[in-house]
N, C-alpha and C positions, 0 to 999 in steps of 0.2 A: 820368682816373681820380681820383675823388674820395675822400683819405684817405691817409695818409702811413704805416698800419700793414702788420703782416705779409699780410692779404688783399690789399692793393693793392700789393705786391710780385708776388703772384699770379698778380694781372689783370694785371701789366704782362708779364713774363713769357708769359702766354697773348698779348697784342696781339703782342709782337714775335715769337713763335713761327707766329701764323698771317696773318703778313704786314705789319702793321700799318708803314704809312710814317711814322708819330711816333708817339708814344703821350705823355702827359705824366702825371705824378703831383702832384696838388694840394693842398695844403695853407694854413692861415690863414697863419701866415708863411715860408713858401717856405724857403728854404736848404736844400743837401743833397742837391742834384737835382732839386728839388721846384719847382714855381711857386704863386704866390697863386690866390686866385680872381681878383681883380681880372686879372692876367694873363691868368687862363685866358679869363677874358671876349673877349677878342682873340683868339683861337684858331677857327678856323671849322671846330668841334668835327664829327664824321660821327656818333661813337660817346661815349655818356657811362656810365660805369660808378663806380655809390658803393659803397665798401666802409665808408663811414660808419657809425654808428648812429644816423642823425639817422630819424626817422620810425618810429622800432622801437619797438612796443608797452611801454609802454602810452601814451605821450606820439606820438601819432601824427598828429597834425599838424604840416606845416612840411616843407620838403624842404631836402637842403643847396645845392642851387644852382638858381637861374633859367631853365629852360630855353625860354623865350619870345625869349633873346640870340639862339640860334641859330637861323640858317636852313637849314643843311644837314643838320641833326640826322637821323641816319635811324634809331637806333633808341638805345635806353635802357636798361641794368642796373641792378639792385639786388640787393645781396647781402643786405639787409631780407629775413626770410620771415614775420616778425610784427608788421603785418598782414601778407597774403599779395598786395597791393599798397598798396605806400607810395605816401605823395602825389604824389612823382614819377612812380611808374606809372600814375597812377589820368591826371597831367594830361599825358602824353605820350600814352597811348591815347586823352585824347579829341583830341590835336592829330591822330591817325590815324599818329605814330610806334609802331614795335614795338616794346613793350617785356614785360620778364617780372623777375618779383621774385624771391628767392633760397630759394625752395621747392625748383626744379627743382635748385640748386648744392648743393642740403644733402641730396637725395636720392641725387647721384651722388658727393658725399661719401660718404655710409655705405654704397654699394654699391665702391664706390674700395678702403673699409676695410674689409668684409667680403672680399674679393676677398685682400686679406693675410693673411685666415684660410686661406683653401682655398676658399671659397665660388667657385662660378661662375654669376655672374647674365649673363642673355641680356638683348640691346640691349632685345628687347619687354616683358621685365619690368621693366626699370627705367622705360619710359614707363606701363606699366600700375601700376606700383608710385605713381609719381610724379603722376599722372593722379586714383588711386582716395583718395591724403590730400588732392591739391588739391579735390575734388567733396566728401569726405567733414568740412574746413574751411568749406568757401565756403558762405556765406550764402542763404537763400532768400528778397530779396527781393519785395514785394508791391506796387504802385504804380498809380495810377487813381482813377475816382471815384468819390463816397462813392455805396454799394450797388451797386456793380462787383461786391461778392462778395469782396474783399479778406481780408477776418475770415476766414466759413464754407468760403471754399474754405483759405486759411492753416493753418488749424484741421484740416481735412482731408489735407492736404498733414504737416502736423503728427505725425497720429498714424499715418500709412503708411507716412513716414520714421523715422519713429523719432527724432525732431529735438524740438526746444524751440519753442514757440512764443510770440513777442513780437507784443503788439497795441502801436503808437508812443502809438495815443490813451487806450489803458488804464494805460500808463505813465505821461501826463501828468496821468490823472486823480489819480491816487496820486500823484502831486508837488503838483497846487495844491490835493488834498482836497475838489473841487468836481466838478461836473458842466462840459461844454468851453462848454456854452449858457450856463449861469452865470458864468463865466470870461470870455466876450464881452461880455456884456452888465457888468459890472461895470469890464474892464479895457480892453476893443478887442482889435483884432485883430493889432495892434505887438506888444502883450505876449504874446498866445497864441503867435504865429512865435518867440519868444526863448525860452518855455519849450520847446516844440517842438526848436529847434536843439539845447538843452541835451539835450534824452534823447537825441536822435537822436544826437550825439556820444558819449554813453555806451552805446545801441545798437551802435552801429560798433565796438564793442572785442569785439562776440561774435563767434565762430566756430560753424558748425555747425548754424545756425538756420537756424527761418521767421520771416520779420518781412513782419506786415503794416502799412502806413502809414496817414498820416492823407492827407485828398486834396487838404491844399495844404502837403504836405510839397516837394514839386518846386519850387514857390515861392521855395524859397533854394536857389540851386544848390551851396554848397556842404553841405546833406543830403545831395544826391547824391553828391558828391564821396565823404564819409564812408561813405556806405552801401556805394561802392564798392571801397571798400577791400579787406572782404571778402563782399564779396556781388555776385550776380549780379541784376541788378535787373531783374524782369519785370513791362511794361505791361501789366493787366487790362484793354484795351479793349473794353468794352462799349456797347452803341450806344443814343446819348441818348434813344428811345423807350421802353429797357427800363428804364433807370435812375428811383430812388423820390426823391421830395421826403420829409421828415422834420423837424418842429420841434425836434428834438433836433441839429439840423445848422445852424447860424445860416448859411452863407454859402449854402444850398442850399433852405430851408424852404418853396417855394413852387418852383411850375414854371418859373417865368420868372427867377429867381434862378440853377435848378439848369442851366438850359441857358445864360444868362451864364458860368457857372463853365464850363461846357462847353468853350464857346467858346475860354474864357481860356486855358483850361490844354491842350487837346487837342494841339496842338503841341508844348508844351513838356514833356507825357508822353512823347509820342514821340521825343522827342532827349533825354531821362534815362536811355530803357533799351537796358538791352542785347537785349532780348528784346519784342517785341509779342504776345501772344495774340487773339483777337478773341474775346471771352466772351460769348457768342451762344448756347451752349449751356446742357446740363442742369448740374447740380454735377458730379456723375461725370465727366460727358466734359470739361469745363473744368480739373478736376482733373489729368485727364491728358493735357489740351494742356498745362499748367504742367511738368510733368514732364517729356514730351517735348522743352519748350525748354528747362530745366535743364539 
């Protein structure tokens, strides 16, 4: 249990009530019942829970501990609910550990505290309670390549929801004042990814959006990282016959270009997202394949 305050009296209390055969509380310098991290690091941890604030918006990168040490790790807390997965959750889920961020803790808080009024909440409404702000936070994601439909279907998705929408490469346009073709040719493609990381980290601090990306944002794995934070990231695969060459897309401008890029990335779309669509379809029906896998 990561954290030496009142929640991690809490958590430890809940370990040893629901069986728990050690449970340890951690802190930078230990005493008081407490052990270091260093210590902890020697522990062949099952369960790791942070009552920390480390990862809690709006500084949201960084986790308080390593959990690449453990090998037995089976699943991960965080009492974090902003973002609605901190970096520790984002990089336990991709090890395929269970984990969940401190959304579902704060929802059964205030039904815990309404319950002291007289209120009587049913087990299903606190999951549908709980369920309808996690969906109604979480990001919508857009990822694929350029002329997948990323924007128009975005944009569409946009105004159904009733959501906000972010284009990543509209954003960076308004930061270097240029056009992305101009941007390349004057600077390369080193500096385009740095500007890119830079929005794409201030992206990651919204809630409640469509975010459509640029199509070598998957390129640095941690965009993903960030996007996952609070968003749900779904692959627009579209199949390399349908997709458009364009001179306005320097790494794409010609056909043999656009299916290199193809090649490259087609994989490493697929293991960014959480969600695949095959966008084969009209806008309409793609539209609400996007929906369906939200």
């Amino acid at each position: 249990i990561l954290g030496s305050g009142g929640t991690s009296k809490t958590a430890l209390a809940v370990c040893r009530d629901l069986g728990a055969q050690q449970a340890f509380r951690i802190s930078r310098s230990g005493g008081n019942g407490l052990i270091t991290y260093d210590e902890a690091e020697k522990v062949d941890a099952d369960i790791i829970i942070n009552t920390t604030p480390c990862g809690m918006f709006p500084n949201i990168e960084g986790a308080a501990f390593n959990i690449d040490k453990f090998d037995s790790l089976s699943a991960v807390v965080d009492v974090v609910y902003n973002p609605l997965n901190t970096d520790l959750i984002v990089k336990a889920k991709a090890k395929g550990i269970k984990a969940v961020g401190g959304l579902y803790m704060l929802v059964a808080q205030a039904i815990f505290a309404a319950e002291k009024f007289g209120f009587k909440v049913k087990e299903e409404d606190f999951e549908r309670v709980y369920n309808k702000i996690f969906k109604e936070k979480q990001n919508l994601v857009l990822i694929g390549m350029p002329t997948s439909g990323k924007t128009t279907i975005g944009k569409t998705l946009s105004e159904e929801l009733g959501r906000e929408f972010i284009d990543s490469d509209e954003e960076i346009v308004e930061k270097i004042g240029m056009s992305i073709s101009e941007f390349f040719e004057k600077n390369g493609e080193a500096e385009f990814r740095k500007i890119e990381a830079q929005v794409i980290k201030e992206i990651a601090l919204k809630q409640g959006t469509v975010i459509s990306t640029g199509g070598g944002v998957i390129l640095n794995k941690r965009n993903i990282e960030l996007l996952k934070m609070n968003g749900k990231v779904i692959f627009l695969n579209r199949p390399l016959d349908m997709l458009l060459t364009s001179e306005d897309r320097p790494l794409s401008s010609d056909r043999e270009l656009l299916k290199k890029r193809f090649e490259e990335r087609h994989e490493i779309y697929k293991a960014s997202a959480d969600v695949e669509i095959i966008a084969d379809s009209d806008i309409k029906t793609n539209v609400q394949k996007v929906k369906e896998g939200f």
